[in-house]
C-alpha positions in Angstrom: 0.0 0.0 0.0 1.3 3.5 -1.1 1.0 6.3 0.7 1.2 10.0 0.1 2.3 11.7 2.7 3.6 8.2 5.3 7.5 10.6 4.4 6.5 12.8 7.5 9.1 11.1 9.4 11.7 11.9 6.8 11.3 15.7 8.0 12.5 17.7 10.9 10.6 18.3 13.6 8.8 21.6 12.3 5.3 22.7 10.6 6.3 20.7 7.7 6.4 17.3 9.7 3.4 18.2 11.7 1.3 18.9 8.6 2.7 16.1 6.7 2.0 13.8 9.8 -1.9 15.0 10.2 -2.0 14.5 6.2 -1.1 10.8 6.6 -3.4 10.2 9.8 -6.3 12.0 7.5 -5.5 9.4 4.7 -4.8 6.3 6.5 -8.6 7.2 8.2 -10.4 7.6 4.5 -8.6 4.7 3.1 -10.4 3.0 6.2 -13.4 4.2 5.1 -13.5 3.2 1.8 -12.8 -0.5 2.2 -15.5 -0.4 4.8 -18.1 0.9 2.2 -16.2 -0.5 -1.1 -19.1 -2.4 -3.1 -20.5 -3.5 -0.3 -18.5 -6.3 0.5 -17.1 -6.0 4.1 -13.5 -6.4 4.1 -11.1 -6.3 7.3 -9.6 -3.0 8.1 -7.8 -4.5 12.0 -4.1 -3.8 10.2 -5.1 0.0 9.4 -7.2 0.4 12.4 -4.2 -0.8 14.6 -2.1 1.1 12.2 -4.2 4.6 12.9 -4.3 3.9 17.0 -0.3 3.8 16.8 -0.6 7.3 14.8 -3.1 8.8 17.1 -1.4 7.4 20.2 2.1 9.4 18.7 -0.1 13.1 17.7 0.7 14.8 21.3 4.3 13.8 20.9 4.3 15.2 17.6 2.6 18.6 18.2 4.9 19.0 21.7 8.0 18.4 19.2 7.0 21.0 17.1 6.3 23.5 19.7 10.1 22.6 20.7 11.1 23.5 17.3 9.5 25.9 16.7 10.2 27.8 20.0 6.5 28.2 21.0 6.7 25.8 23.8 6.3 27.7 27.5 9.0 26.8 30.0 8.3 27.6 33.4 11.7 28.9 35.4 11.8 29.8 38.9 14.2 32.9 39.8 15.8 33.0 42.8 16.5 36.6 43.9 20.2 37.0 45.3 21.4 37.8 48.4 21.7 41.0 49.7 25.7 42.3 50.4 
């Protein structure tokens, strides 16, 4: 099975990979739901529905990478005032 956009993972972590990755989950989830309704004949779709879960399961790991990269992510630092002479 071919897919368009499965290169994602060939990219750095950026807007390009993220949109690339959300591209591929988008068509792995039609190509589910055109065997399901292809002629009417009910085919198996276990291998892209397990497939899909693994993608879905890996989306907050990709956005929070792309926040990383793209320097949008908020880091929390405590100051610690110095000590007076």
């Amino acid at each position: 099975m071919a897919w368009t956009y499965s290169d994602y993972a060939t990219y750095d972590y950026g807007a390009a990979r993220l949109t690339r990755f959300r591209l591929h989950v988008q068509e792995v989830s039609d190509k589910i739901g055109a065997e399901m309704s292809d002629g009417g004949a009910s085919r198996s779709t276990n291998a892209l529905q397990s497939y899909l879960g693994i993608l879905l399961k890996g989306q907050p790991d990709e956005v929070r990478r792309d926040k990383t990269a793209a320097g949008t992510i908020q880091i929390f630092t405590r100051a610690r005032p110095r000590p007076s002479p």
